[in-house]
N, C-alpha and C positions, 0 to 999 in steps of 0.2 A: 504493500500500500504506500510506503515513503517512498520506492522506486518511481508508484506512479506520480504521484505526488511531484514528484519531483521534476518529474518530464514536464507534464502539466504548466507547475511553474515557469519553467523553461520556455516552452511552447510561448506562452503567454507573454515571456521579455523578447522574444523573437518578433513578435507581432505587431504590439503593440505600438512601437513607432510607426509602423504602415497606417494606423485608422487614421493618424493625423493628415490632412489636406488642407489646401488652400481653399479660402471660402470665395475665391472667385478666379476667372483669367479676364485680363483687357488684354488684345492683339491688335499690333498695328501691323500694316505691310502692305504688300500687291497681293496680283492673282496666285499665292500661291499660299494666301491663308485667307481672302474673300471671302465670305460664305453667304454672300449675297447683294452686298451694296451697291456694285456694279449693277447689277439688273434690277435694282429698284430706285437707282437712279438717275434713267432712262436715259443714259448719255448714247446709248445708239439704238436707234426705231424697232431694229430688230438682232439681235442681239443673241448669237445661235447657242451660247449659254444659256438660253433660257429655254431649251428644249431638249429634248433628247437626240442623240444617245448621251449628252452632258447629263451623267445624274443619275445612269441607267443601272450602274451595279449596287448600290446598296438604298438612296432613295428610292429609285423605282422612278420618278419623273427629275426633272431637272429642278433644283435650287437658287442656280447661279454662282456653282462653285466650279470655277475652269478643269474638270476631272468630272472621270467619270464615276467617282464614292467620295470618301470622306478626306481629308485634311490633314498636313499635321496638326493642326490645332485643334479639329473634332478629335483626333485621338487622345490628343493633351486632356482634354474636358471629360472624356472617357475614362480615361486613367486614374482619373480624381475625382471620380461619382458624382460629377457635375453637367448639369442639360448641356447640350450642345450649345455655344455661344451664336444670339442673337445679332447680325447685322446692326449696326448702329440706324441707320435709315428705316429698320422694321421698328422703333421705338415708335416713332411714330403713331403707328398705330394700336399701340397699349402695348406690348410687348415691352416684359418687366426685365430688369437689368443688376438684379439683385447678385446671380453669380458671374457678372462678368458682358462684357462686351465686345463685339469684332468691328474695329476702325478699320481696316484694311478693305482695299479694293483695289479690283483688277486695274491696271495701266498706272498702276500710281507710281510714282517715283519719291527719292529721297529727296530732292531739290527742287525748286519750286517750279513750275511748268514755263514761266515768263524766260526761264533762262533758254530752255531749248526752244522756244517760240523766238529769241533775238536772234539766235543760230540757226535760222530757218527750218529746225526739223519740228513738223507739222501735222506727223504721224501719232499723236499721244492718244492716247483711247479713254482718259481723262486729264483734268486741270486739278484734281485733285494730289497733294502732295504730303508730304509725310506733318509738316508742317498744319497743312488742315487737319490732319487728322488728330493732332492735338490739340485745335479747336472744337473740336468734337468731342474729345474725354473731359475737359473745361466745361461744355454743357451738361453734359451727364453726372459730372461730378457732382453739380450742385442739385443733382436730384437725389441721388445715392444718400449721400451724408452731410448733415445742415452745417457742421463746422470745421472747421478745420480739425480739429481734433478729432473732433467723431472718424471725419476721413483719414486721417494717419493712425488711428488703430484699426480703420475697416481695411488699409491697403498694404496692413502689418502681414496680413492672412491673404494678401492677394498676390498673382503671379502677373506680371508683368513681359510680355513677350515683342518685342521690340523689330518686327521684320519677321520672315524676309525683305529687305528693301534696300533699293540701290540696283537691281539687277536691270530695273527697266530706264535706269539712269545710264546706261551702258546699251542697253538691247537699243533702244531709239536710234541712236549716233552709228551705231555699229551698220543698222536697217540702212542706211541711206549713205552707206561708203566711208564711213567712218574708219580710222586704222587703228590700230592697236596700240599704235605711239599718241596720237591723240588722245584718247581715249584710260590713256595711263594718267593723262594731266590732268584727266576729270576725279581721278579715284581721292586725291586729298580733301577735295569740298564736299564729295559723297562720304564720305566717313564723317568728314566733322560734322555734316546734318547730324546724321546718326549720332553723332554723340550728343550735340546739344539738345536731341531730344532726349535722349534718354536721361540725361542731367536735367532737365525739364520733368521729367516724372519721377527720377528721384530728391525734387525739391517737392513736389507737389506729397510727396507722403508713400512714394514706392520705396519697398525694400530690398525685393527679391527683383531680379529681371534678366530674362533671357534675350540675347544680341545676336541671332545669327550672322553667319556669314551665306557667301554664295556658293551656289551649288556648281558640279562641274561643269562649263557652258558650252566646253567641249565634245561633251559627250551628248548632246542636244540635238535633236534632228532635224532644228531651222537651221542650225548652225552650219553641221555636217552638211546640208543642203546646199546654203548661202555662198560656203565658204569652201566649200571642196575643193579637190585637187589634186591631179594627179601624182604628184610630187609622193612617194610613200613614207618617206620620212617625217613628212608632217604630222602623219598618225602614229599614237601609242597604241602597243600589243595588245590594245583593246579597242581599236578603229578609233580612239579620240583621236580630236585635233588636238596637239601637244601645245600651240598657241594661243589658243583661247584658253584652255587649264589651266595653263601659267598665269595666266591674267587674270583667270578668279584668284585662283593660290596668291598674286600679286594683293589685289582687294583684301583679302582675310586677313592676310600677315598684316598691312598696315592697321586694320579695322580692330587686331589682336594686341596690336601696340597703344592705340589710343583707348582701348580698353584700361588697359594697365594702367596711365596716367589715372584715366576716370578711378579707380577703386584707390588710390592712391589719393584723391580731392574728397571722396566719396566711403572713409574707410569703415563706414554703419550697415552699406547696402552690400548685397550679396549680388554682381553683376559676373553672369553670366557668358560665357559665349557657346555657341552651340556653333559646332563643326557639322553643318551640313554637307558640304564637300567632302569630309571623309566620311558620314555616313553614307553616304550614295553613293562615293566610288567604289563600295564592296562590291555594288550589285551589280558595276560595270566590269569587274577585274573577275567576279567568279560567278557570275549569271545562275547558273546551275545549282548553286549552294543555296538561291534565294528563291526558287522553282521561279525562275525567268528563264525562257527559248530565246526573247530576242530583250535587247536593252537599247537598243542604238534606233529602231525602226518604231514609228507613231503605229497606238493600236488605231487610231481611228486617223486618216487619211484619205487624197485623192491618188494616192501613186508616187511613183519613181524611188529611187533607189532606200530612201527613207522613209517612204510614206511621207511625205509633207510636199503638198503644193500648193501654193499661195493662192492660186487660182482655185482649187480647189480643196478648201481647207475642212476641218473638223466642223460637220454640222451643215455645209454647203452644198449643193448641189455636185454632185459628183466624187463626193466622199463616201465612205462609207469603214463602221468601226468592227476590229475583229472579234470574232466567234467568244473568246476567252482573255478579257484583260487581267487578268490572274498572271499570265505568263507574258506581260509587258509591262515594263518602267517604264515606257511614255508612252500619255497618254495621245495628246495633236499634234504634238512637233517644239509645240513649246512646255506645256506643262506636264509631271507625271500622274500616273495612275495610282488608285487609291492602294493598290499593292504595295509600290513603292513609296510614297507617302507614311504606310505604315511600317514598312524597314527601317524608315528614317527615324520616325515618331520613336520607336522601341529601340535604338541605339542611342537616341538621347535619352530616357526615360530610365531607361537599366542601367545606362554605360556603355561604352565610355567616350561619348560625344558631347557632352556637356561639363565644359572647365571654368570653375570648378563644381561639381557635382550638386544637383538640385536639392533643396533642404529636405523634404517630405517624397519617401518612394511613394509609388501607386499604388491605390488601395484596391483595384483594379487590374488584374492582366487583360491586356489588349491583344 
């Protein structure tokens, strides 16, 4: 009986750290933590996120989340026995915001839209920028909790998830013949967005907050597409382009260093970086390990050697999505599938992609 007893015990000190959770998540980003503000804020008439096959494997209809399931950020909210996070723009219509809100939307960037508007690139699929989207946690704040105080012990217990973003501060420029050397001299004004917001929400009452970096851009099948070439050297032993990798890898490292300063200004909060890059490049370096067939080719496309045609894109006319997105990490050419998504979500959440390590495991396997 003290044997069991004893287990028992044990059992119990084992656990018990796990029931603790964060009593909310805010996300800010682009399309690749969205869960809907894009299409409910009707920036284009028709809008092929708003219908299927976007939505088709675990909704069942479309959401307006660029994939075709869930998020890393539905998985984050999953993890931690919390609703799936609400669109900031569904408030509107009574939609309560007690565990948390999603600022992010598709096209958004880290820096403000006016800037690539002076540089003639005129391709943004919103004006919205990471900047607005801190105008938007500023409203909602003041609904949440009446004082100051009350909101620094409600955002004591909150997760704070800071991006993806910046990637479509780079995809714009790159779309319309942008170079890589360019495009290097944008990465210091994208990171310090990134930072001053996050310093901005760690004044406001955050403690915890996750910063990602960018995913591999090389291994993207607008990319691979855009930017092919015969040259075989360009590609790593996994068909990436080795130029474009570098130039995430380039973005994290700095984004990795301006972090440090920040916890260094900031030595109360617990900030975060999440290595999205190396979680994804598993799935690119050992496919098979991850029950992926293909990683490099869109499940849903109009053709060529990727699957992605711009004429014919996911949800268009002459597209059409494969049999089984189970066994695809991308899902249009730009964004991945909810598979992949959730490979990502579970190497930050277990380990070891998030440095340094998130306070509260999941009380939830995903």
């Amino acid at each position: 009986m003290k044997i069991i007893f004893l287990i028992f015990c044990s059992f119990l000190s084992s656990v018990s750290p796990n029931q603790q959770s964060y009593n909310a998540i805010f996300s800010f980003g682009d399309s690749l933590a969205d869960t809907g503000n894009f299409l409910l804020s009707g920036a284009l008439a028709f809008p092929v996120i708003g219908k299927l096959p976007y939505g088709e494997t675990f909704f069942k209809h479309a959401t307006g989340r660029c994939s075709n399931g869930r998020l890393i950020v539905d998985f984050f909210a999953e993890a931690y026995g919390l609703p799936l996070l609400p669109p900031y723009l569904a408030l509107k219509n009574g939609v309560k915001a007690e565990n948390g809100v999603n600022f992010a939307i598709a096209g958004a960037t880290a820096i403000a839209a006016e800037y690539f508007y002076s540089k003639n690139i005129t391709i943004l699929w919103t004006n919205i920028s990471l900047t607005n989207q801190l105008g938007w946690f500023q409203e909602v704040k003041s609904n949440i909790c009446a004082t100051r105080k009350d909101c620094r012990e409600y955002f004591k217990k909150s997760l704070f998830i800071v991006g993806e973003i910046g990637g479509n501060d780079y995809n714009y420029p790159y779309f319309v013949g942008g170079s890589i050397k360019q495009l290097k001299a944008l990465v210091p004004a994208v990171v310090e967005t990134i930072i001053e917001a996050t310093s901005v929400l760690i004044e406001e009452g955050a403690v915890e907050l996750i910063v990602p970096g960018n995913l591999p851009i090389g291994c993207s099948a607008v990319y691979l597409t855009l930017f092919g070439t015969q040259n075989k050297a360009a590609y790593d032993k996994n068909g990436c382009l080795k130029a474009y990798n570098a130039f995430s890898k380039y973005h994290n490292s700095q984004l990795k260093l301006s972090l440090e300063k920040l916890r260094e200004e900031y030595p109360h909060a617990k900030i975060i970086y999440a290595d999205y890059y190396g979680a994804a490049k598993r799935f690119f370096h050992a496919p098979k390990h991850y029950g992926f067939s293909n990683t490099l080719v869109a499940c849903c496309g109009g053709g060529g050697p990727y699957n992605f045609n711009n004429s014919a894109r996911c949800g268009h006319i002459g597209s059409k999505a494969c049999l089984d997105s189970s066994k695809f990490a991308n899902w249009d050419g730009i964004h991945l599938t909810e598979a992949a998504y959730h490979h990502i979500a579970k190497g930050l959440l277990n380990g070891p992609f998030t440095s340094p390590p998130l306070t509260f495991s999941p009380i939830k396997q995903i």
